[in-house]
C-alpha positions in Angstrom: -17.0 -54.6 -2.6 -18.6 -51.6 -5.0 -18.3 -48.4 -4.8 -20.7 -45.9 -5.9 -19.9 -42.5 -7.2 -21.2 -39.4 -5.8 -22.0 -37.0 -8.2 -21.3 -33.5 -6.6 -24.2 -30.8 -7.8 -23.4 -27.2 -8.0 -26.1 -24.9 -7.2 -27.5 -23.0 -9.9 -27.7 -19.1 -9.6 -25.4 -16.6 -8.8 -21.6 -17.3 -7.9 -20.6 -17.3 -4.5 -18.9 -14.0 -3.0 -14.9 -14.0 -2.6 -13.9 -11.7 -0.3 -10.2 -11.3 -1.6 -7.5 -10.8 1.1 -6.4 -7.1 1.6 -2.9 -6.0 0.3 -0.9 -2.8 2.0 -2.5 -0.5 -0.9 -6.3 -1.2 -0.5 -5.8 -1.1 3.3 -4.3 2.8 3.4 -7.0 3.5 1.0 -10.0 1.9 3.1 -7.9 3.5 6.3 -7.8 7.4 4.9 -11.5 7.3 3.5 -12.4 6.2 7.1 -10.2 7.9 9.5 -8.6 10.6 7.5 -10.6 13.5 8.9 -8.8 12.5 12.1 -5.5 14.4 11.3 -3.4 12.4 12.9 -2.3 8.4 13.2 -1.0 6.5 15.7 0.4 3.4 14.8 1.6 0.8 17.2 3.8 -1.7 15.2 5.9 -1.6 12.6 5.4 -4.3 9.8 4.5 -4.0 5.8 0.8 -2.9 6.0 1.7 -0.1 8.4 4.7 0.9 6.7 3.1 1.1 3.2 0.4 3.3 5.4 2.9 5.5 6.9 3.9 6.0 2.8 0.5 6.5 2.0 -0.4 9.5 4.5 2.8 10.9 3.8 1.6 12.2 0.9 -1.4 14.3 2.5 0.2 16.6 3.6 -2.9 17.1 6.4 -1.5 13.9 8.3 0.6 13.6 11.5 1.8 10.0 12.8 2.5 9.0 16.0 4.7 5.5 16.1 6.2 2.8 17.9 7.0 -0.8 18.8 7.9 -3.0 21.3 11.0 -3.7 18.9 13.6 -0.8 18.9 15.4 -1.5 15.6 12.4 -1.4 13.6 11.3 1.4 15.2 15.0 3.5 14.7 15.0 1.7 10.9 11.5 3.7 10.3 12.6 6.6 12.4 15.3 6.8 9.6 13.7 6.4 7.0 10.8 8.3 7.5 13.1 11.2 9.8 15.1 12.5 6.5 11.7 13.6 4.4 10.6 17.3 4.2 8.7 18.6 7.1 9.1 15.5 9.2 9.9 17.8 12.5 6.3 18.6 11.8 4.5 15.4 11.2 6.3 12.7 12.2 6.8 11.9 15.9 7.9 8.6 17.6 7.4 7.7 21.1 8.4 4.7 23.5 6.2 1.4 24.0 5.4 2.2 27.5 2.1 4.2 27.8 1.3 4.0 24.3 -2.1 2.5 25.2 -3.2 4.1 28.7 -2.3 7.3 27.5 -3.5 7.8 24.0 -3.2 10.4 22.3 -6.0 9.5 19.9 -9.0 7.7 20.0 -8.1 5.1 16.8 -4.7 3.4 16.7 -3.5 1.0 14.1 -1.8 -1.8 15.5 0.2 -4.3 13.4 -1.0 -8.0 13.5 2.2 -9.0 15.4 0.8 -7.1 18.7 -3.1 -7.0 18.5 -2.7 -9.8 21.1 -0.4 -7.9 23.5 -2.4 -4.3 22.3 -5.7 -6.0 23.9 -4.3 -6.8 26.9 -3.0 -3.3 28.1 -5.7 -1.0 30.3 -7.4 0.8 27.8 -8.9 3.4 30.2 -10.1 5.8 27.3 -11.3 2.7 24.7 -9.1 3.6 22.2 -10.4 1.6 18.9 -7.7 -0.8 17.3 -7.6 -1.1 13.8 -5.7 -4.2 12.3 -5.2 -3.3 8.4 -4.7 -6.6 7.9 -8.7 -6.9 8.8 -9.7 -3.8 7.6 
């Protein structure tokens, strides 16, 4: 039995694009350049992308956020964190699970990767986009 060898040609020309994987930093970035104007964030979820966000806008000082998630200790762990910082009566504003959708409050809502599933399966009577960071 022989075998014969293969030989494996690369194309010539340019290099393929690699789309490189977003990280909490580049995704706050692409989120304020795109929805900034907006004023205000409402973010349904709490992981690292849309805590590192929550850090982000908190430095513009022309940014409001909205938050919660299904998971009540993550949502009073960023509540206290997040509760203690200047101005926070002011900007910062928390609000239960239930409703969160069919009632928005604004017409683009960051929603963490854990929940996009259970996000798009909720009535969205006033098609509220949903933004994934992760995806951004």
């Amino acid at each position: 039995m022989t075998t014969t060898k293969q030989s494996i040609k690369k194309k010539s020309g340019r290099p393929a694009k690699i789309k490189l994987k977003h990280n909490p930093k580049t995704s706050a970035d692409d989120y304020y350049k795109k929805y900034g104007e907006l004023g205000v964030c409402a973010i349904y979820g709490v992981d690292e992308f849309t805590e590192h966000l929550i850090d982000y806008l908190w430095k513009h000082p022309d940014m409001s956020i909205i938050c919660t998630d299904p998971n009540e200790s993550k949502l009073a762990y960023i509540n206290r964190k997040v509760g203690q910082r200047s101005f926070s009566m002011y900007r910062w504003d928390i609000r239960h699970h239930v409703g969160f959708v069919e009632e928005p409050l604004v017409d683009v809502m960051v929603v963490s990767k854990d929940h996009i599933d259970t996000v798009k399966n909720l009535p969205n009577p006033d098609n509220v986009k949903f933004i994934v960071l992760e995806e951004v």
